[in-house]
PDBQT receptor file of N, H, CA, C and O in Angstrom, charges set to zero:
ATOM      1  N   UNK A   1     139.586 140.279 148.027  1.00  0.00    +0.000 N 
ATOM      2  CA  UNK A   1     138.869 139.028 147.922  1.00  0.00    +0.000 C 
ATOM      3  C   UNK A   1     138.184 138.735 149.257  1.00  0.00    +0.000 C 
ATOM      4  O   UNK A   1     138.778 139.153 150.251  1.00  0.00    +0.000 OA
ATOM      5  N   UNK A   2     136.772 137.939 149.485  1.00  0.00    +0.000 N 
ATOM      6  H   UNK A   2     136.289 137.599 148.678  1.00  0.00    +0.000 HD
ATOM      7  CA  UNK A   2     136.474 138.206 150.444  1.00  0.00    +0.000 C 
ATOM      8  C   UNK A   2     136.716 136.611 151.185  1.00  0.00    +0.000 C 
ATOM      9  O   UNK A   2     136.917 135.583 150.539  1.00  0.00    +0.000 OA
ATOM     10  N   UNK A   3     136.664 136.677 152.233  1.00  0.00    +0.000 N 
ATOM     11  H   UNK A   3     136.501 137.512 152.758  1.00  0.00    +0.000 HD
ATOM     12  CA  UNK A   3     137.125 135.479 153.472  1.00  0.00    +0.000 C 
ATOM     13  C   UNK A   3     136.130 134.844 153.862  1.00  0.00    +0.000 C 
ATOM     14  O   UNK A   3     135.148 135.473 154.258  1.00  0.00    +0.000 OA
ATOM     15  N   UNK A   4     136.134 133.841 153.851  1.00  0.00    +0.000 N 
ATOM     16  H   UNK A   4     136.932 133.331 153.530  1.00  0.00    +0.000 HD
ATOM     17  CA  UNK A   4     134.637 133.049 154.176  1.00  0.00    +0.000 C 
ATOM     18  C   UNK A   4     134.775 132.458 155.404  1.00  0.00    +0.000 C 
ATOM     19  O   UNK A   4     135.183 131.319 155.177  1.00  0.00    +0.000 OA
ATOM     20  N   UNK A   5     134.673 132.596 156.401  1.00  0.00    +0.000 N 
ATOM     21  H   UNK A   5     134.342 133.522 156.587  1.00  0.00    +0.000 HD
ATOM     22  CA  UNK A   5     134.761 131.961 157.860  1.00  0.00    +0.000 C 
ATOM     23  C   UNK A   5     134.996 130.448 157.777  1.00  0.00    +0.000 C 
ATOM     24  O   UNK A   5     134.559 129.791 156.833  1.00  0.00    +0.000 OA
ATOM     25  N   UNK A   6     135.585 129.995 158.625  1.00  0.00    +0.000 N 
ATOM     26  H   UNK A   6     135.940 130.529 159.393  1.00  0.00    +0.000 HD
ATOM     27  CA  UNK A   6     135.758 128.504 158.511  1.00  0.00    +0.000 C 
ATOM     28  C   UNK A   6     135.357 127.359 159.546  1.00  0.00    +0.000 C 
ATOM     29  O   UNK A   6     135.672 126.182 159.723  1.00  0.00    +0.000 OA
ATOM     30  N   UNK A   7     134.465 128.335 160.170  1.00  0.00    +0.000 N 
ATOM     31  H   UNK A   7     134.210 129.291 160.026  1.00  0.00    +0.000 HD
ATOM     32  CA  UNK A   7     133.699 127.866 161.163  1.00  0.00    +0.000 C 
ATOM     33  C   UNK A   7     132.683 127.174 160.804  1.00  0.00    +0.000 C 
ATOM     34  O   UNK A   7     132.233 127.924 159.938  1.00  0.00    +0.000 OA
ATOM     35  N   UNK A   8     131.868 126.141 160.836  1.00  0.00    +0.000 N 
ATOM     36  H   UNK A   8     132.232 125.531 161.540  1.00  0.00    +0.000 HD
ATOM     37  CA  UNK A   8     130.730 125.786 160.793  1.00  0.00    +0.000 C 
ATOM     38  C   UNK A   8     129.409 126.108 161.585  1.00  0.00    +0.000 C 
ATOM     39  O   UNK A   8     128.211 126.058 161.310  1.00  0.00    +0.000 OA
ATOM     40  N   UNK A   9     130.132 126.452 162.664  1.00  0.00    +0.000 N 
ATOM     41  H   UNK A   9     131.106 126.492 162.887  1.00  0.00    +0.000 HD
ATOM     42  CA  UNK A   9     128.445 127.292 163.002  1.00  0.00    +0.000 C 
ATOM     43  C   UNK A   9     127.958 128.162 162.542  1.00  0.00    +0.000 C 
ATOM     44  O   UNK A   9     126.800 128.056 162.140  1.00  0.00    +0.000 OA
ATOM     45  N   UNK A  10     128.801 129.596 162.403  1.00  0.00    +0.000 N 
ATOM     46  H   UNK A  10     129.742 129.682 162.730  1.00  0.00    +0.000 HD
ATOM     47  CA  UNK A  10     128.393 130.613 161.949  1.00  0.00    +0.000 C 
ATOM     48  C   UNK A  10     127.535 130.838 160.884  1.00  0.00    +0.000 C 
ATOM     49  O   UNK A  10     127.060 131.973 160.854  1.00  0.00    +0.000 OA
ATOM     50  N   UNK A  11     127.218 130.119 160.047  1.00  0.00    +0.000 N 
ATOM     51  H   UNK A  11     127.604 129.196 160.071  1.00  0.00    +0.000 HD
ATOM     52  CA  UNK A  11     125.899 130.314 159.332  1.00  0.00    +0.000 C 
ATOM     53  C   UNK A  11     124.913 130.170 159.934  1.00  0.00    +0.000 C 
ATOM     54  O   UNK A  11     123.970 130.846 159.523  1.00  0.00    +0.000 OA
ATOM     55  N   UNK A  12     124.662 129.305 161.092  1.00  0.00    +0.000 N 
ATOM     56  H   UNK A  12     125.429 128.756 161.426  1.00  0.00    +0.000 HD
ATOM     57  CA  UNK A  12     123.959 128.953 162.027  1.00  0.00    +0.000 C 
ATOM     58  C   UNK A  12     123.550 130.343 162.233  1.00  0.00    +0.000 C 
ATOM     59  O   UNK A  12     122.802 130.997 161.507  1.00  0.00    +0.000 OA
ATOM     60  N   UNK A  13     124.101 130.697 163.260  1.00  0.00    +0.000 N 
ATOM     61  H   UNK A  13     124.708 130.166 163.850  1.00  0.00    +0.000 HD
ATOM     62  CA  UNK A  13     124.391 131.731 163.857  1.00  0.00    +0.000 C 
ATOM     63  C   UNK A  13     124.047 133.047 162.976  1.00  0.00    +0.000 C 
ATOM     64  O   UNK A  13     123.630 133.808 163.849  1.00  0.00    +0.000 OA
ATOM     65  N   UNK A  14     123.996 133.585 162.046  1.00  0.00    +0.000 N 
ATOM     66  H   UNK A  14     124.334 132.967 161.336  1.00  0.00    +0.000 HD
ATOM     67  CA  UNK A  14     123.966 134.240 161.097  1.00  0.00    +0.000 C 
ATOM     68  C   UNK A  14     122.363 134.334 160.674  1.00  0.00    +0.000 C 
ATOM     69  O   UNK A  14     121.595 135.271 160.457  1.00  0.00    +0.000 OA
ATOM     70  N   UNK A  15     122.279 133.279 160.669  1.00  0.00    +0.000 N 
ATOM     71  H   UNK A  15     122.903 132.518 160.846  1.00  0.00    +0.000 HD
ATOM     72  CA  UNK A  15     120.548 132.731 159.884  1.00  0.00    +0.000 C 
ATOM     73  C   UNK A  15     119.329 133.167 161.209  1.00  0.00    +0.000 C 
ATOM     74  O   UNK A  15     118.181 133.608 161.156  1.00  0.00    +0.000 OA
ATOM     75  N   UNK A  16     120.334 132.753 162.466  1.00  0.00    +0.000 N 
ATOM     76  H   UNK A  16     121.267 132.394 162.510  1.00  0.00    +0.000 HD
ATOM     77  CA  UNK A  16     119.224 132.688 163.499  1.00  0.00    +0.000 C 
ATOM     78  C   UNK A  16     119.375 134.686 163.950  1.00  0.00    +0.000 C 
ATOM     79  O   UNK A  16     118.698 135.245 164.813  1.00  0.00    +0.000 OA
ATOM     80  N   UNK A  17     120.238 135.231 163.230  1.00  0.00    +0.000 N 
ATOM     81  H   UNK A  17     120.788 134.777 162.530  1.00  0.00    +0.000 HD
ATOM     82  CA  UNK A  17     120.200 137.097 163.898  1.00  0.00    +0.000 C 
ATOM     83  C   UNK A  17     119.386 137.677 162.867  1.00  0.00    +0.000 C 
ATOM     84  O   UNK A  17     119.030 138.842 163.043  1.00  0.00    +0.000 OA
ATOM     85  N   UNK A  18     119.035 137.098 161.852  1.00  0.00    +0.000 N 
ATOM     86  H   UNK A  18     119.324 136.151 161.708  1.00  0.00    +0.000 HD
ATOM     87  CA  UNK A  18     118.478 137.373 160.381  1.00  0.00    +0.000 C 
ATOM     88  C   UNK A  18     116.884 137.179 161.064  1.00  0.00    +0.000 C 
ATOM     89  O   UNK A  18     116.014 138.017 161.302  1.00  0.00    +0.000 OA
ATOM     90  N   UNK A  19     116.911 136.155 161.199  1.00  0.00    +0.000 N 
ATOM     91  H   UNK A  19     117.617 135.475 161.006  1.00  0.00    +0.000 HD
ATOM     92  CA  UNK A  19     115.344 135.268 161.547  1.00  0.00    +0.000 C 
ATOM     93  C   UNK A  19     114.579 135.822 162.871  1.00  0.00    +0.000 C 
ATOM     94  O   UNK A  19     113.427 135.491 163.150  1.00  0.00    +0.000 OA
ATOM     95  N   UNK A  20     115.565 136.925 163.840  1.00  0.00    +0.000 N 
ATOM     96  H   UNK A  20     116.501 137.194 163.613  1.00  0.00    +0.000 HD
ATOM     97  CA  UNK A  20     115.090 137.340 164.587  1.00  0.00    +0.000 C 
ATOM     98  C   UNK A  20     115.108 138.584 164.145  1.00  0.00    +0.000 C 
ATOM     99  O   UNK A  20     114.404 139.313 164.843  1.00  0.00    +0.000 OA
ATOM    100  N   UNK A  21     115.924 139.425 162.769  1.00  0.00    +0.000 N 
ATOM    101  H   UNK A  21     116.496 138.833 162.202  1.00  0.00    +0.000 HD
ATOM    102  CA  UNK A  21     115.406 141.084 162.794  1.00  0.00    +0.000 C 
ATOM    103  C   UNK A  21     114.549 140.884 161.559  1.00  0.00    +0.000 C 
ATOM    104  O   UNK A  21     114.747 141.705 160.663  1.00  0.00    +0.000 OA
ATOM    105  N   UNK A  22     113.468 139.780 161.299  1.00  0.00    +0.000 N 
ATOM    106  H   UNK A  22     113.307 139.113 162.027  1.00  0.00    +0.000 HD
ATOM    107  CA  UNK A  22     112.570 140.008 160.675  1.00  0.00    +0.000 C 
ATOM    108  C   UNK A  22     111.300 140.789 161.426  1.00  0.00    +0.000 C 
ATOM    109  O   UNK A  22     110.423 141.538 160.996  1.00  0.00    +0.000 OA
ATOM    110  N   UNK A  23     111.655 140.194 162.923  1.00  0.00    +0.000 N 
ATOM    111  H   UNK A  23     112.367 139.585 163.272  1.00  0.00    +0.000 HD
ATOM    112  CA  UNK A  23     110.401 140.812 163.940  1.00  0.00    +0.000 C 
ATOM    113  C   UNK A  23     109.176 139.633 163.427  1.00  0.00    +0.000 C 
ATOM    114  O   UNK A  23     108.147 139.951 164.022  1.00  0.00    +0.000 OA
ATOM    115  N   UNK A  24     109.002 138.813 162.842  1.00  0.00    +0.000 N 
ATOM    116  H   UNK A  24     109.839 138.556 162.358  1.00  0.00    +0.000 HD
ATOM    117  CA  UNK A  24     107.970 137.989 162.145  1.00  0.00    +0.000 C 
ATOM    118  C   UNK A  24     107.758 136.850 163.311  1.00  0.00    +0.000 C 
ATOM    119  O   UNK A  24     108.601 136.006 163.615  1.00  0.00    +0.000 OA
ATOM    120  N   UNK A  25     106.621 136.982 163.828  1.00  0.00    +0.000 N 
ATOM    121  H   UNK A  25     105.936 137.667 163.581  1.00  0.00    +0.000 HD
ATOM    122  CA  UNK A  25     105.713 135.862 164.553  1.00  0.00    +0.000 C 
ATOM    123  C   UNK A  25     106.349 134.247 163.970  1.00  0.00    +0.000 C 
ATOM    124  O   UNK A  25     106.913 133.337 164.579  1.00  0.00    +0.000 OA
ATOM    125  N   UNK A  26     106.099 134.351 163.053  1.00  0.00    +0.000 N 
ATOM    126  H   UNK A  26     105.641 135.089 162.559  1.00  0.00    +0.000 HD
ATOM    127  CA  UNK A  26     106.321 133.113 162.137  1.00  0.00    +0.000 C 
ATOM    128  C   UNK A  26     107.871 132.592 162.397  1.00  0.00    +0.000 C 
ATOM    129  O   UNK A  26     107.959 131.382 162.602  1.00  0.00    +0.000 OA
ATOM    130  N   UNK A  27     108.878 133.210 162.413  1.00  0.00    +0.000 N 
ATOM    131  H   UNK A  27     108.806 134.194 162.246  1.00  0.00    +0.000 HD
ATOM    132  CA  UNK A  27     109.752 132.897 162.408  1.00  0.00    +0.000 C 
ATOM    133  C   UNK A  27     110.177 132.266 163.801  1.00  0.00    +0.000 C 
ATOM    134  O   UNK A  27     111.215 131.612 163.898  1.00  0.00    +0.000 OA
ATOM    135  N   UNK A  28     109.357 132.483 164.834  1.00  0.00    +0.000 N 
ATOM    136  H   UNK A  28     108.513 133.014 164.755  1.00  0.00    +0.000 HD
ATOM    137  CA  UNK A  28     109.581 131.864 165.974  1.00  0.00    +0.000 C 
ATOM    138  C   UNK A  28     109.486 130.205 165.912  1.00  0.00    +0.000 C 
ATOM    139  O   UNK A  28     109.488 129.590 166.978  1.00  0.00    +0.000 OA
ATOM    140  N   UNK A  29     109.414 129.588 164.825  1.00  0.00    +0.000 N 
ATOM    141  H   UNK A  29     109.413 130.087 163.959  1.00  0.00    +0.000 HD
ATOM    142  CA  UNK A  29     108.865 127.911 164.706  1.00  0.00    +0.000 C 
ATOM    143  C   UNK A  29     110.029 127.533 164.118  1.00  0.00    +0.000 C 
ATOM    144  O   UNK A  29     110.464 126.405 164.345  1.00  0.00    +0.000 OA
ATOM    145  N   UNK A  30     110.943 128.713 162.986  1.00  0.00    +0.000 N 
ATOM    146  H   UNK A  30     110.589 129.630 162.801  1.00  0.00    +0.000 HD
ATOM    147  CA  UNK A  30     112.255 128.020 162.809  1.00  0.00    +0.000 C 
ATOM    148  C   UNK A  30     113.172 128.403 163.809  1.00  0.00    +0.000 C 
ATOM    149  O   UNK A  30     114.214 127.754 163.905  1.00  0.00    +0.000 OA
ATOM    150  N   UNK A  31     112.936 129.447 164.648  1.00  0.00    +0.000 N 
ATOM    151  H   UNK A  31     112.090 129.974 164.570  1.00  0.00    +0.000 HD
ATOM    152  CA  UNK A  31     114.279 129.879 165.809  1.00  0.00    +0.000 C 
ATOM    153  C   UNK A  31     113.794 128.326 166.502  1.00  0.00    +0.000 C 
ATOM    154  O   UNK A  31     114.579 127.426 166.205  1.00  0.00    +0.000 OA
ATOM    155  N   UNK A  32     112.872 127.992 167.187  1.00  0.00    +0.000 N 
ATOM    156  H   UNK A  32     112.234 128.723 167.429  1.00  0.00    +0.000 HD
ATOM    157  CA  UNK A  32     112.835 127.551 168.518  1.00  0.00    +0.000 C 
ATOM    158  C   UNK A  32     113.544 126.239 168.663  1.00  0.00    +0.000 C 
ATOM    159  O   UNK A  32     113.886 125.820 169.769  1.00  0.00    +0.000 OA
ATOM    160  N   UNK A  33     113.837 125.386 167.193  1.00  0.00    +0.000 N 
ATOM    161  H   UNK A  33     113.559 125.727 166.295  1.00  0.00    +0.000 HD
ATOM    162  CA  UNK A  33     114.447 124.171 167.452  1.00  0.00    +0.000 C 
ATOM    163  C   UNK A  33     115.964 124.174 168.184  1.00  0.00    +0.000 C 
ATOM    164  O   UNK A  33     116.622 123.278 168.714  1.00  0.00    +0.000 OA
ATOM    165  N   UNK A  34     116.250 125.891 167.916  1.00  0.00    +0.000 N 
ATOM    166  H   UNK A  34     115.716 126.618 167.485  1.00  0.00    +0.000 HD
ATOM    167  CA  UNK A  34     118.309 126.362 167.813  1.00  0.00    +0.000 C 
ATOM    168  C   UNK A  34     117.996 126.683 169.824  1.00  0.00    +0.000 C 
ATOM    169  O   UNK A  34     118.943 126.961 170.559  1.00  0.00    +0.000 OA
ATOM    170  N   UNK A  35     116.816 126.582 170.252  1.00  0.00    +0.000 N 
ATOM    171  H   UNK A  35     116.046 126.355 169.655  1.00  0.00    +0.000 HD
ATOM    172  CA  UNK A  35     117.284 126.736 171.734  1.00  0.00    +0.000 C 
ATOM    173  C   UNK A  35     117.718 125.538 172.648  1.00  0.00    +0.000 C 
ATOM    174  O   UNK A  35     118.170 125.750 173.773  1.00  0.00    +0.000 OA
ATOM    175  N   UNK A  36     117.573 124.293 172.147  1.00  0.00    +0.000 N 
ATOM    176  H   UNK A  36     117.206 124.121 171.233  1.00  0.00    +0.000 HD
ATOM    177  CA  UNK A  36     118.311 123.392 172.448  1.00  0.00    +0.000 C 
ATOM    178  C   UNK A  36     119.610 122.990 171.670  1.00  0.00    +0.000 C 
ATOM    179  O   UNK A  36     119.779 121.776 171.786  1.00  0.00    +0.000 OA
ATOM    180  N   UNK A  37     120.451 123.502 171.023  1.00  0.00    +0.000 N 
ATOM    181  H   UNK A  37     120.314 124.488 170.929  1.00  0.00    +0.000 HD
ATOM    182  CA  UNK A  37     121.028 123.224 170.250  1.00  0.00    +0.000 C 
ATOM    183  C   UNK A  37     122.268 122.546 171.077  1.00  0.00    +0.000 C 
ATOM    184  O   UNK A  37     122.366 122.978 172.225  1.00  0.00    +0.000 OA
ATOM    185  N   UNK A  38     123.038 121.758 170.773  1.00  0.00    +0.000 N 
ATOM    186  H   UNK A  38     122.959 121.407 169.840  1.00  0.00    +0.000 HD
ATOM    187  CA  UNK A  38     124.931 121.543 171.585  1.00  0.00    +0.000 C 
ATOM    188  C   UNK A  38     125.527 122.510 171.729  1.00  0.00    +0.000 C 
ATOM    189  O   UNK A  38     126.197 122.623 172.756  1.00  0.00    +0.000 OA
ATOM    190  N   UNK A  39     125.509 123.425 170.888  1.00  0.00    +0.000 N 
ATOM    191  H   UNK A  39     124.965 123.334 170.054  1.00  0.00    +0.000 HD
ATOM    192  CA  UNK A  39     126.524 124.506 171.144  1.00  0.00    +0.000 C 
ATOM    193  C   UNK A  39     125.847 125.734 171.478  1.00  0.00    +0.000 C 
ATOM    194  O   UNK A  39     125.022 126.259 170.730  1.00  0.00    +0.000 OA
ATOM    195  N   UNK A  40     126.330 126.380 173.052  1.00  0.00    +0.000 N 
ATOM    196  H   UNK A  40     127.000 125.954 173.660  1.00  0.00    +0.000 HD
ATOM    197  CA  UNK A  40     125.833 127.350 173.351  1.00  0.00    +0.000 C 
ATOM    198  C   UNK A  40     125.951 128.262 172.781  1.00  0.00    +0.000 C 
ATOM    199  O   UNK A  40     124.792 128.666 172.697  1.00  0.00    +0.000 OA
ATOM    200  N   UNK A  41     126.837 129.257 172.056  1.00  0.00    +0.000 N 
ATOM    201  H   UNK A  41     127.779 128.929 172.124  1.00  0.00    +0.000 HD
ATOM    202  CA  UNK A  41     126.950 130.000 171.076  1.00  0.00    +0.000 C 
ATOM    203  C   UNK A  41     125.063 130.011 170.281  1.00  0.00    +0.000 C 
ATOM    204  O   UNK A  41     124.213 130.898 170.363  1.00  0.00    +0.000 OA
ATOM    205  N   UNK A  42     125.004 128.840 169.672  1.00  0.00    +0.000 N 
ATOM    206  H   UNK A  42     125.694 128.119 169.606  1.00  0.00    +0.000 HD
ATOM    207  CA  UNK A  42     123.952 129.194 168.644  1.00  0.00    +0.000 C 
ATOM    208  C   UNK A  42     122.719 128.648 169.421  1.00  0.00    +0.000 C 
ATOM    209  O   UNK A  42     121.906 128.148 168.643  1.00  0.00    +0.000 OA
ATOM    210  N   UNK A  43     122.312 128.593 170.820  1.00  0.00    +0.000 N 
ATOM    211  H   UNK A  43     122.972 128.999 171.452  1.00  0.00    +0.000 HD
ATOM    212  CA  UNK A  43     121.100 128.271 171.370  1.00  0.00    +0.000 C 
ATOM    213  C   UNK A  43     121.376 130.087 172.322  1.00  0.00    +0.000 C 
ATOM    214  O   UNK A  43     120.410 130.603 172.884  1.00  0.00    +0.000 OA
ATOM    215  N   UNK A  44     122.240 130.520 172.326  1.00  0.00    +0.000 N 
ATOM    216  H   UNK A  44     123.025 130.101 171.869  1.00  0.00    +0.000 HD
ATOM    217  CA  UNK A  44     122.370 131.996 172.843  1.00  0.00    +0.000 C 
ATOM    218  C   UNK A  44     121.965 133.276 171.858  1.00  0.00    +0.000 C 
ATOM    219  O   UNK A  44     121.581 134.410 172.143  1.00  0.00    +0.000 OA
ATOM    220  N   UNK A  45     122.213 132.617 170.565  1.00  0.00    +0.000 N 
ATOM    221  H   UNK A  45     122.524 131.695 170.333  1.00  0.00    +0.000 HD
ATOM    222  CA  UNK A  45     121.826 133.332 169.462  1.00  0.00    +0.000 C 
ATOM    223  C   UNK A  45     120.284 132.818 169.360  1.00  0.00    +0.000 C 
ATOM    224  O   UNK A  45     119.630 133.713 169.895  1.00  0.00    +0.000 OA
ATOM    225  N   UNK A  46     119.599 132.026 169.021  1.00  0.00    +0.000 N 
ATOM    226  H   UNK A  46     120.130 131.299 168.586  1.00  0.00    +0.000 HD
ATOM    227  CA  UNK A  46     118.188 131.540 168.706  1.00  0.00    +0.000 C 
ATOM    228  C   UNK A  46     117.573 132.261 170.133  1.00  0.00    +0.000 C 
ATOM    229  O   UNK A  46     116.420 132.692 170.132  1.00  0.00    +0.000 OA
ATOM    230  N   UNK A  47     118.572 132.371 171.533  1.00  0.00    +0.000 N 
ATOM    231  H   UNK A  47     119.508 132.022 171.534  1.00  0.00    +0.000 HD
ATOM    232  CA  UNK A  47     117.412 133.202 172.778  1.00  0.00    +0.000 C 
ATOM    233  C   UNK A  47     117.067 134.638 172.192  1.00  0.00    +0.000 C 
ATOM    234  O   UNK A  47     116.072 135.356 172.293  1.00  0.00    +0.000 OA
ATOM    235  N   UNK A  48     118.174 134.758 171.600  1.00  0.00    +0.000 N 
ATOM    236  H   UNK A  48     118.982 134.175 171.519  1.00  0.00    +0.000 HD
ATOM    237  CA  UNK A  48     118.320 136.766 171.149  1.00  0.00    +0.000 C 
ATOM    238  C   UNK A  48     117.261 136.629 170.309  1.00  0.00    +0.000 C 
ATOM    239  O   UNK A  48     116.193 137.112 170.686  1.00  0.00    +0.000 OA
ATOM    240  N   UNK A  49     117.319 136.011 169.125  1.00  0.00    +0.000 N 
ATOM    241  H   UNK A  49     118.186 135.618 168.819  1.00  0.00    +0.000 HD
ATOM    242  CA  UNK A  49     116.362 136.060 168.352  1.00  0.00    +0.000 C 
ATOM    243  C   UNK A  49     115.329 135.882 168.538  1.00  0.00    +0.000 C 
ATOM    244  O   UNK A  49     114.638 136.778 168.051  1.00  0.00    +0.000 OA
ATOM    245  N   UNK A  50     114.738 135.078 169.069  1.00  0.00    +0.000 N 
ATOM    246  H   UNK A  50     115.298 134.350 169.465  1.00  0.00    +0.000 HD
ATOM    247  CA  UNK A  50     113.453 134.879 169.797  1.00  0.00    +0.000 C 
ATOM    248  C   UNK A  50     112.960 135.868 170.580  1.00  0.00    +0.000 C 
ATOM    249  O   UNK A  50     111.750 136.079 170.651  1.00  0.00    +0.000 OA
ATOM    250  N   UNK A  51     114.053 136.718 171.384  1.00  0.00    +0.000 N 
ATOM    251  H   UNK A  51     115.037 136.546 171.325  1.00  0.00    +0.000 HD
ATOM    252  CA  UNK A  51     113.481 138.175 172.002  1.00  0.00    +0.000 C 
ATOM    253  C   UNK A  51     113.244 139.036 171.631  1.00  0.00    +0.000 C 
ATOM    254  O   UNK A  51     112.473 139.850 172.139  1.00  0.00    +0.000 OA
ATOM    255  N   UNK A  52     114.059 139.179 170.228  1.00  0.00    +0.000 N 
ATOM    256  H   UNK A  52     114.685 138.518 169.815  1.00  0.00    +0.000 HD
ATOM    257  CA  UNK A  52     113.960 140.222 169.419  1.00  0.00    +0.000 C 
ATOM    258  C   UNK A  52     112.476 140.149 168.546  1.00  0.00    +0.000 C 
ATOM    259  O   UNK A  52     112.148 141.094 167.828  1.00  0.00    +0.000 OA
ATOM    260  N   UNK A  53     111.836 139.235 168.653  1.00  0.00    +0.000 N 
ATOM    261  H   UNK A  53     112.102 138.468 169.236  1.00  0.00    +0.000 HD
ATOM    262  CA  UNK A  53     110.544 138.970 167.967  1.00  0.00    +0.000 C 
ATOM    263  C   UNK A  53     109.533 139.299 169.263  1.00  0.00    +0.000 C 
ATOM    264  O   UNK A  53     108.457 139.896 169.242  1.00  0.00    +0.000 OA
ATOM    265  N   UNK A  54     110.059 138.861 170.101  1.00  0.00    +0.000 N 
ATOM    266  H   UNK A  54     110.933 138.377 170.118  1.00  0.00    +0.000 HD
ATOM    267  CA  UNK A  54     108.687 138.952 171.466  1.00  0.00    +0.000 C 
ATOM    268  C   UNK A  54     108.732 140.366 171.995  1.00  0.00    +0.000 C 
ATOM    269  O   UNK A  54     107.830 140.839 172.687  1.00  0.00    +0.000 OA
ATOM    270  N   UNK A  55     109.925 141.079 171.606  1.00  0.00    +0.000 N 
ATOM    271  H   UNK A  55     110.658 140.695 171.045  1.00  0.00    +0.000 HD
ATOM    272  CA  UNK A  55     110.327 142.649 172.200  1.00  0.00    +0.000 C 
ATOM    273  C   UNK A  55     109.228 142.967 171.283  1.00  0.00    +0.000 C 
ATOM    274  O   UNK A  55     108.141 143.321 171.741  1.00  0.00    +0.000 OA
ATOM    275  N   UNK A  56     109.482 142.840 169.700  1.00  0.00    +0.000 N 
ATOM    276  H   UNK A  56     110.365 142.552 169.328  1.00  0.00    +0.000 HD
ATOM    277  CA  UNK A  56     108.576 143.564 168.892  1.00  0.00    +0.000 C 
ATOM    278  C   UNK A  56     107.233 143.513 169.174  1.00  0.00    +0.000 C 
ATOM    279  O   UNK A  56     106.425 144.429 169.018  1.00  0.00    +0.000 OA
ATOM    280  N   UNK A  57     107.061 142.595 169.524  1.00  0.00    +0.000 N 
ATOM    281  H   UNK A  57     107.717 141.851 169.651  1.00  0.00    +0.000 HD
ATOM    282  CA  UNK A  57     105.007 141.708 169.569  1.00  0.00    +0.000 C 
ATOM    283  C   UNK A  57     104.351 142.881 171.221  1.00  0.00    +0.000 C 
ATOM    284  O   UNK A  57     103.238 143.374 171.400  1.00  0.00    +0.000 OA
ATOM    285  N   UNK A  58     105.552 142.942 172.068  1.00  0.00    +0.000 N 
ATOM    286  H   UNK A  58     106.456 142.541 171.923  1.00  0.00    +0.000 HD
ATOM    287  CA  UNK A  58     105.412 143.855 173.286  1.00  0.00    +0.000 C 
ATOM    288  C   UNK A  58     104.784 145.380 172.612  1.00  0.00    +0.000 C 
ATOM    289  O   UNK A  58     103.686 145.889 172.837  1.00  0.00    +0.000 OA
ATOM    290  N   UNK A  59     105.904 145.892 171.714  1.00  0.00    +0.000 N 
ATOM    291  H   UNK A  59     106.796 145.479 171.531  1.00  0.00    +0.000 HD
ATOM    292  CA  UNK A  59     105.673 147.082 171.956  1.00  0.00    +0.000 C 
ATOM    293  C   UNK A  59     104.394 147.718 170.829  1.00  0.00    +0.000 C 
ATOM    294  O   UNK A  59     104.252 148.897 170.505  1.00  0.00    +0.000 OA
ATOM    295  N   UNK A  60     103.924 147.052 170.577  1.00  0.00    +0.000 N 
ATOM    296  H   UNK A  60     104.039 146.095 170.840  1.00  0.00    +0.000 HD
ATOM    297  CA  UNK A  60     103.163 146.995 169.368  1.00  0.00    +0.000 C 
ATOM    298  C   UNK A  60     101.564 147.436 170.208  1.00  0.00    +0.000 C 
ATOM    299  O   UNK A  60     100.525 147.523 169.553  1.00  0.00    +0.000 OA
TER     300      UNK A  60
């Protein structure tokens, strides 16, 4: 049976590693609100993601 975390961020968190291996320009307008976020965890995740889109736009 599978275990569902009982954390509340982690979907957070989850959504924003998704939203950054799209590589999609676009998706930088829903990461950017998670870089101010309260919890460093998911404004550390929205930086990754956000790099992981600007790495792509680099090597292109």
């Amino acid at each position: 049976m599978l275990s569902i975390p009982d954390d509340p961020v982690r979907p957070v968190e989850h959504a924003l590693f998704i939203l950054g291996a799209t590589y999609a320009p676009q998706a930088q307008l829903l990461i950017k609100p998670f870089l101010h976020h309260s919890d460093p965890e998911v404004r550390e995740e929205a930086r990754q993601a956000a790099a992981e889109i600007t790495a792509d736009l680099e090597g292109l």
